[in-house]
Structure formats: C-alpha cells, structure tokens
Backbone bond lengths (Angstrom), bond angles and torsions (degrees), N, CA, C in turn:
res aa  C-N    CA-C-N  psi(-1)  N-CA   C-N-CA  omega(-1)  CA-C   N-CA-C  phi
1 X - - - 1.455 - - 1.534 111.18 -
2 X 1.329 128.47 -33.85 1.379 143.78 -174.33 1.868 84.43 -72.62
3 X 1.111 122.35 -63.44 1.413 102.89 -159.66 1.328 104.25 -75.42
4 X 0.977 127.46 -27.26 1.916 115.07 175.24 1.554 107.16 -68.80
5 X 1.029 125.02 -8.85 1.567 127.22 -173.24 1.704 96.07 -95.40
6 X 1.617 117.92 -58.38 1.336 103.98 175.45 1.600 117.11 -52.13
7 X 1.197 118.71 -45.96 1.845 133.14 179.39 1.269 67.38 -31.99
8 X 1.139 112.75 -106.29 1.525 137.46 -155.19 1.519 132.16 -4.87
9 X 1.581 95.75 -63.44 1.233 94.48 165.53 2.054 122.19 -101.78
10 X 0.982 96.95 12.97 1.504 116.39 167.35 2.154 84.97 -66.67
11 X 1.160 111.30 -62.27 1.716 127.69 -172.60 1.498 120.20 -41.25
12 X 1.440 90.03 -51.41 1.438 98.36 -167.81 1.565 94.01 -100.80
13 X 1.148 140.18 -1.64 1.828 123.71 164.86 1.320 117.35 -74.07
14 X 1.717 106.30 -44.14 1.240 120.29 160.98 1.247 113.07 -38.86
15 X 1.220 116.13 -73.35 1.616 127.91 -152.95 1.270 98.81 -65.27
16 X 1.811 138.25 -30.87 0.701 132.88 177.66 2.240 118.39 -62.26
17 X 1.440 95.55 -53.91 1.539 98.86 155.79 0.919 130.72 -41.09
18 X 0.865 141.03 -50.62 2.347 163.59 154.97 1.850 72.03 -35.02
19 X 1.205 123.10 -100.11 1.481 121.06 -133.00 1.669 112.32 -67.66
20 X 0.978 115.35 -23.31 1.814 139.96 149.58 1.554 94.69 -66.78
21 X 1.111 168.21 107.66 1.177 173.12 144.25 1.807 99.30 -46.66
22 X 1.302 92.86 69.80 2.056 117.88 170.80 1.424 99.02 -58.80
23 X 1.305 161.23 115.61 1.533 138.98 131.47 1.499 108.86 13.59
24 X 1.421 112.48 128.62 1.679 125.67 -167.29 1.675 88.08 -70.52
25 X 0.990 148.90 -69.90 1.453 148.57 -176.66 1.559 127.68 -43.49
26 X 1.332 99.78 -5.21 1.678 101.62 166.43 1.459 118.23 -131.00
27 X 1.527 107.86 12.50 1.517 113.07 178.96 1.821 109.74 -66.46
28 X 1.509 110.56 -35.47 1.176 87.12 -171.08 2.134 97.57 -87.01
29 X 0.807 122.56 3.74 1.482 111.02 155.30 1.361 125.31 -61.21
30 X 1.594 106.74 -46.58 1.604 127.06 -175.47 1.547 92.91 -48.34
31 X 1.586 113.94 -65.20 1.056 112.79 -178.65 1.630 140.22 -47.37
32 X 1.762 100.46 -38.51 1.333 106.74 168.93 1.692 114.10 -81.65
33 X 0.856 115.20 -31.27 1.868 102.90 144.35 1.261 136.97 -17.18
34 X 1.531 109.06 -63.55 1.244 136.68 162.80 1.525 107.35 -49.08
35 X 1.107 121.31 -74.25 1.631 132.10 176.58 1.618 106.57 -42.51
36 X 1.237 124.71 -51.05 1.324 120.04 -161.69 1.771 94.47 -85.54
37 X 1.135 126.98 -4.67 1.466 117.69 -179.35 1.412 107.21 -96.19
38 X 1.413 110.76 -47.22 1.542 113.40 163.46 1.504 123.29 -66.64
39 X 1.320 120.74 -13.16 1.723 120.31 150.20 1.612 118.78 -62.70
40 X 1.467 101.75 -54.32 1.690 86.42 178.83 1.677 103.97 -74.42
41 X 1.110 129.30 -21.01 1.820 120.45 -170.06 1.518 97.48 -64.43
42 X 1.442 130.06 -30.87 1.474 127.54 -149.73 1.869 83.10 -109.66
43 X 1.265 126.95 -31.51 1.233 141.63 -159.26 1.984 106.68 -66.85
44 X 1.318 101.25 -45.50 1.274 110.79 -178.56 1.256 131.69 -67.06
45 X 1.788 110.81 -62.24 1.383 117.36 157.91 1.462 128.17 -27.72
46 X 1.299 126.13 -17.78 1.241 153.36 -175.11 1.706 105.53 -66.82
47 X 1.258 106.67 -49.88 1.612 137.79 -142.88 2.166 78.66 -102.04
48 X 1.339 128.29 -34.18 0.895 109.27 -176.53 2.111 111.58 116.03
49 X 1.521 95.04 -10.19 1.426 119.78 149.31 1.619 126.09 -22.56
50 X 0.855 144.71 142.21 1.721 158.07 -164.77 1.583 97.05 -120.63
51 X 1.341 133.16 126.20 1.369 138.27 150.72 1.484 127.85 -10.45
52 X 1.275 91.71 -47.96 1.814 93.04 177.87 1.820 108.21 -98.81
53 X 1.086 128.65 20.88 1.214 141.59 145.22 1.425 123.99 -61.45
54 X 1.736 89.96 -79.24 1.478 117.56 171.69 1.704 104.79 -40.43
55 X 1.078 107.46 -58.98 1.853 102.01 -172.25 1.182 110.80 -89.22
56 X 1.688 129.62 25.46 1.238 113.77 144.16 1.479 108.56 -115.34
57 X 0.946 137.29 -24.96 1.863 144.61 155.55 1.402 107.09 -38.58
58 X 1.521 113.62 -51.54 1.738 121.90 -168.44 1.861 105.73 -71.98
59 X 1.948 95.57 -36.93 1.562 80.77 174.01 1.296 119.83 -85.13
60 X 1.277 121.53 -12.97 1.564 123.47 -175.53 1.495 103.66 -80.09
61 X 1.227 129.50 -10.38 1.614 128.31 156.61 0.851 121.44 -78.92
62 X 1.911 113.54 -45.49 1.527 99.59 164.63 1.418 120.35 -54.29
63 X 1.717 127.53 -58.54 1.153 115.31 179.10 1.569 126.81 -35.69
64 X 1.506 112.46 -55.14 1.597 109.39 176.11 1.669 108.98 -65.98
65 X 1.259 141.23 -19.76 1.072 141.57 -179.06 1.727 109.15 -66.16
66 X 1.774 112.68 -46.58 1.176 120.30 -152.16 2.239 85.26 -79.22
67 X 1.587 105.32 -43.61 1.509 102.20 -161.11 1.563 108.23 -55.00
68 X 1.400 106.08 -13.85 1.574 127.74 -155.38 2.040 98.32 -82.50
69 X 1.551 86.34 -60.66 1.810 97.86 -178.48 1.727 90.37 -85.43
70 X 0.935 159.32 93.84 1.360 167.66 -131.86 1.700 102.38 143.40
71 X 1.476 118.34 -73.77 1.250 122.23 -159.54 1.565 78.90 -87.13
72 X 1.288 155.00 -70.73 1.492 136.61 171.09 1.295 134.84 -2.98
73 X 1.250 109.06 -48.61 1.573 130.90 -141.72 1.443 97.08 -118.84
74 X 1.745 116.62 -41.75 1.230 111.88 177.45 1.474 111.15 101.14
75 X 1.035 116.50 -9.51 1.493 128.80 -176.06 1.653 127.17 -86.45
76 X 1.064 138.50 162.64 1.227 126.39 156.40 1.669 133.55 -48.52
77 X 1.249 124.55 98.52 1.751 99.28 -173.91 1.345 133.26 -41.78
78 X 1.671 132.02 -5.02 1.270 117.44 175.56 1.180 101.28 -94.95
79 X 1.439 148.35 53.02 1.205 141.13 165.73 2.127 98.36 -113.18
80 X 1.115 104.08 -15.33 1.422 123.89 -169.58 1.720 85.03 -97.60
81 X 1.731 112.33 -87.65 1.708 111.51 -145.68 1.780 99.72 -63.43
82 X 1.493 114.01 -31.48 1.733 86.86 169.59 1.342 159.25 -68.55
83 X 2.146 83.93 -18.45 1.152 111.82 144.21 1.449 148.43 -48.24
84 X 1.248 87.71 -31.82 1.468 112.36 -164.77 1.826 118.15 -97.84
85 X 1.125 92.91 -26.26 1.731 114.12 153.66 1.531 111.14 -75.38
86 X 0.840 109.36 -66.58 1.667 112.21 -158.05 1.800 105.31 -34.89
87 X 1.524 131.93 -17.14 1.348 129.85 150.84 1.971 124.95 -56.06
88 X 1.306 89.10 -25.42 1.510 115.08 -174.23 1.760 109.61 -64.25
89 X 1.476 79.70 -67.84 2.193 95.02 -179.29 0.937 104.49 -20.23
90 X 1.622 126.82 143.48 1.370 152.23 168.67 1.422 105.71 -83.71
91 X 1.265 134.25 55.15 1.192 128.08 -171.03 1.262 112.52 -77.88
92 X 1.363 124.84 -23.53 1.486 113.76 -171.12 1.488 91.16 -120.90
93 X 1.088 145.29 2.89 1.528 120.66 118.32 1.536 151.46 -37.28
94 X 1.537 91.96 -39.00 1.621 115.62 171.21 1.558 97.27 -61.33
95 X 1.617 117.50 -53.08 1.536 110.52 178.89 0.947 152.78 -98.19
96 X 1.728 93.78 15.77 1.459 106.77 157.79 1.443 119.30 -107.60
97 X 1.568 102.29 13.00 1.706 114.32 164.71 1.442 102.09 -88.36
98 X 1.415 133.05 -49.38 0.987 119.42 171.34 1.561 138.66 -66.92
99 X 1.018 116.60 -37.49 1.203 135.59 135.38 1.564 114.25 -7.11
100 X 1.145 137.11 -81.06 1.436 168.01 62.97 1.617 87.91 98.05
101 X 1.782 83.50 -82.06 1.813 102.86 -176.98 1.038 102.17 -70.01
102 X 1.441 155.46 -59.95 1.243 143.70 178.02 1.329 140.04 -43.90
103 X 1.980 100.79 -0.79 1.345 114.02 -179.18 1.731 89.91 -122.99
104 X 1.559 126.02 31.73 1.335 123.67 178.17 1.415 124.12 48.77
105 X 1.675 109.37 33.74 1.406 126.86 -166.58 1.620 97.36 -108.58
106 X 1.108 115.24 66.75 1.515 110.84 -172.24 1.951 114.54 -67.68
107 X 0.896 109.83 -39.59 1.763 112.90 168.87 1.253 114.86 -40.00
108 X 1.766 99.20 -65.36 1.518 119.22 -179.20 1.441 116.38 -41.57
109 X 1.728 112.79 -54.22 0.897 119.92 -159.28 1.620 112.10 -78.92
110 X 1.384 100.71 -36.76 2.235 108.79 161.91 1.197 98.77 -36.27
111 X 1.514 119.33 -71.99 1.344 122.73 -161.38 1.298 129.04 -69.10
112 X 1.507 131.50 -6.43 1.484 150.21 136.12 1.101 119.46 -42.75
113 X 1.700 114.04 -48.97 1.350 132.89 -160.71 1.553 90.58 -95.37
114 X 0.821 123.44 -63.86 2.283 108.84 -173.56 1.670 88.98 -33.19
115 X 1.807 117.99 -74.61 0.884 130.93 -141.24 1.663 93.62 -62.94
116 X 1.064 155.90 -44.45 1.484 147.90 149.81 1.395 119.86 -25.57
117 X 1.102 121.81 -60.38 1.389 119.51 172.44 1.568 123.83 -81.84
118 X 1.666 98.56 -14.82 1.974 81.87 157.21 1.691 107.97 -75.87
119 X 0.991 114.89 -59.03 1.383 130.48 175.21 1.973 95.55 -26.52
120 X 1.363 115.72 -71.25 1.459 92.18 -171.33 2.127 110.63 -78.25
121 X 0.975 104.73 -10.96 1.998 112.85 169.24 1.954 88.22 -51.17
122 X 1.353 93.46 -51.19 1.993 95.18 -160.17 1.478 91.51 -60.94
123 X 1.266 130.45 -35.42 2.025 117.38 -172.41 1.313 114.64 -69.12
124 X 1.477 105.48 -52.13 0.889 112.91 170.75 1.324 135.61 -53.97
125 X 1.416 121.42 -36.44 1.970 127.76 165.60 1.331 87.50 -84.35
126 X 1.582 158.00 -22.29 1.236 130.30 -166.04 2.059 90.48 -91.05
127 X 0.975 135.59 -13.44 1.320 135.25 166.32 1.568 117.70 -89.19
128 X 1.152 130.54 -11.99 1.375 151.88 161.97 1.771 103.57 -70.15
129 X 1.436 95.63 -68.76 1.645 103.91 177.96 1.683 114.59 -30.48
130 X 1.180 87.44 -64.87 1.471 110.81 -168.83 1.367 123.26 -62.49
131 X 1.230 123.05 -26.95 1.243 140.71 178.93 2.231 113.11 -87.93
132 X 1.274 90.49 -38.22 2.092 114.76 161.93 1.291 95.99 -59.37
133 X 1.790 133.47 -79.68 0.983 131.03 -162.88 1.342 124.18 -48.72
134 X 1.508 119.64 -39.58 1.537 135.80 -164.29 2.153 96.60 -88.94
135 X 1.378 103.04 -30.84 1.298 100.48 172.14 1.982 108.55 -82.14
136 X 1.001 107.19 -44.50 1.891 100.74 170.78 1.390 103.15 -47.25
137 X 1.326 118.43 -58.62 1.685 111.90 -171.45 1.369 124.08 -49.11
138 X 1.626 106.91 -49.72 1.451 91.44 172.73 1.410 115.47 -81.72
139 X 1.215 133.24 -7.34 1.303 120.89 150.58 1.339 138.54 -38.84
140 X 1.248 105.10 -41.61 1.167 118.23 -170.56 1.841 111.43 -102.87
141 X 1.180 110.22 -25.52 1.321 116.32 155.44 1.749 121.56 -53.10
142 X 1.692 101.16 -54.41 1.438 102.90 174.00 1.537 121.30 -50.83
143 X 1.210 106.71 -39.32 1.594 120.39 -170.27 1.035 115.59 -86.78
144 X 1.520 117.86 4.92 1.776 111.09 172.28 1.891 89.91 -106.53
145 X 1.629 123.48 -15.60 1.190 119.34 171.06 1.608 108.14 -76.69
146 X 1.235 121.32 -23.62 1.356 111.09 -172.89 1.628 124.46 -85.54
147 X 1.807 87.51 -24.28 1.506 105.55 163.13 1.295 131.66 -72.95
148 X 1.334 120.28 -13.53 1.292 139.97 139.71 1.667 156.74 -30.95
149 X 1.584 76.42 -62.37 1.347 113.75 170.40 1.927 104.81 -73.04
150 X 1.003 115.14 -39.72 1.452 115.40 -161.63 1.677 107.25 -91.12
C-alpha cells in the first residue's frame, strides 16, 4: 500500500509540473517532492501521529526540501513546494463535504468542511514554517559572520 501511494503521488506531482509547464530538468524533482511529502504524511501516522500533524510536518519538509532544490536547481522554489503538496490536498474531503450538503446532511457536511480547511490551514503553516525556519538560519548564520568580521 506504501508503494502504490508513493507511485501515486510520485504521478500526480509530476503530472502536475508537465501541465504547469515546470522547466523539463526539474520535473522529476517536482515529482520527488511530491514523493518525499507523501512519505512523511503516510510515515507519521505510523509513529501514532494525528492527520493534521502529518500534513503540517510533511509540508514543512516539503517547504525546506523545495528552498533546498531551489538554490540547487536554480529555479524558483514554488515550482518544487506546489508540487510537492499537491499529494497533500484534501480533495476528497472537500467532496465529501459537499456532497454532505447536497444530500441535506448539514452537520455532516460542517464537519467535513472544518476538517478540510484545518487540513489545508496545516499546508499552508507547514509551508510558512518551513520557509521562517530556513529564513532564521541564514539569519543567524549571517550574523555570527558579521560578528566576525567586525
């Protein structure tokens, strides 16, 4: 099950790069983005992890992963972390919230819908995170060089 899930979203990060027209030379990164975010998302629960854990840990790797193949690659990093989410999205949460309401299940469908938008709140601060952390570091890297220097 772990390897049809990496296939998987190994598939759709890619495919997502291809249809976003990514630079041909970093698609299969885009893709392993994807893979390494859906390793820790499936990786955690394991450990005893909660859903909205997993998808903010998985995006805060993607984020440091993408800033990482960014200065590598030469590229912009959102060609990597949107990639690299798009395994993440609650998509069939979103439609079984709607869903929900469309069968006059209004409870059901609240409670689909919180749980969708914490779920994407968690990508979004786990791509926030990640992007703070990698900016503190070199902050703080620079400033033990500047303290140096002087």
């Amino acid at each position: 099950m772990l390897i049809k899930g990496l296939a998987l979203s190994l598939i759709s990060s890619t495919a997502w790069c291809i249809l976003f027209n990514v630079p041909v030379r970093t698609i299969l990164a885009g893709g392993m983005a994807g893979m390494v975010g859906w390793l820790v998302f499936s990786f955690l629960p394991m450990l005893g992890a909660e859903v909205l854990l997993s998808t903010l840990v998985s995006a805060s790797v993607v984020s440091l992963l993408s800033q990482l193949l960014s200065v590598l690659l030469r590229v912009p990093s959102t060609n990597f972390s949107v990639a690299g989410v798009i395994p993440l999205v609650p998509g069939s949460l979103a439609y079984k919230s709607m869903l929900a309401f469309v069968n006059n299940d209004y409870v059901g469908g609240i409670t689909l819908a919180t749980q969708t938008l914490l779920v994407a709140g968690a990508i979004a601060s786990g791509l926030i995170f990640g992007i703070s952390v990698l900016t503190i570091w070199k902050g703080a890297r620079y400033a033990g060089k500047r303290t140096q220097r002087d």
